[in-house]
N, C-alpha and C positions, 0 to 999 in steps of 0.2 A: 682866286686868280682866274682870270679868261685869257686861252689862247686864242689868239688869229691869226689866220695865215692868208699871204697877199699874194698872188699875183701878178708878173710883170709881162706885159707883151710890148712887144717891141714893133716899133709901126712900121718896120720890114717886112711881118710876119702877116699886118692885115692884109686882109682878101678881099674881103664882103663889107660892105655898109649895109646894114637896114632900117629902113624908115615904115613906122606903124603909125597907122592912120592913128587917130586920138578920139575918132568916131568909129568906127565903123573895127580897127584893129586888124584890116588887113595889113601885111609887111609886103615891102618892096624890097629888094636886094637887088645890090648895086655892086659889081666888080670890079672895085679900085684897082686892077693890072689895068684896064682900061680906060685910057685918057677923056674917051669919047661917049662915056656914058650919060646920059640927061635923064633929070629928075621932073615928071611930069609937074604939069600948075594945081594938076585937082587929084584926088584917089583916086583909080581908076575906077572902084566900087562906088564908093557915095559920094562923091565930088566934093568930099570938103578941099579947101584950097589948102597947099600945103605951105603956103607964105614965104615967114619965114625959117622955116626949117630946110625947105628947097635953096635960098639961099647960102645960108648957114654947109649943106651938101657940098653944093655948088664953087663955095669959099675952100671947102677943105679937098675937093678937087684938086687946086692949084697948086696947096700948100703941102699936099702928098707927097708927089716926087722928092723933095727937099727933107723932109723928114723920115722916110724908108732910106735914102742913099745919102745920109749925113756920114761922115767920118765919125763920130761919135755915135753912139747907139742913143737912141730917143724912146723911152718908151712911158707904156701909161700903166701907173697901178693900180687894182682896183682888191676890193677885201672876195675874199672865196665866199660863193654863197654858202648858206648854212643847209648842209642833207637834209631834206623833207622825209620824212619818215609816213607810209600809210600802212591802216591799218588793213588789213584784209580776212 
């Protein structure tokens, strides 16, 4: 038998978005209390273009407000990662 255990966050509770380059693996973090935040066109490290995933950002920008302050709770589940064990 395998147990899992899920997690629920409630999209009242997000704060940060972050977006990792797919080159280069720097993260940007973004302050969803903030309406006003903009998602550059390129990494600021290695200029990859960030397409559409700045989109995709830029989409759930809008769609934030509406889903933090629903009368009903909205939330996303995801599985608990699995403990990493090292040795030492």
């Amino acid at each position: 038998m395998v147990m899992r255990r899920k997690i629920l966050f409630d999209f009242a509770d997000l704060r940060i978005l972050n977006i990792e380059c797919a080159v280069c693996k720097v993260q940007l973090r973004f302050d969803v209390s903030k309406s006003d935040f903009n998602v550059p066109d390129k990494c600021p490290s290695c200029g990859d273009v960030f397409g559409a995933s700045k989109h995709h950002i830029e989409g759930y920008r809008h769609v934030f407000p509406g889903l933090s302050s629903s009368k009903h709770k909205i939330m996303i589940e995801v599985d608990e990662p699995e403990a990493t064990t090292s040795l030492t």
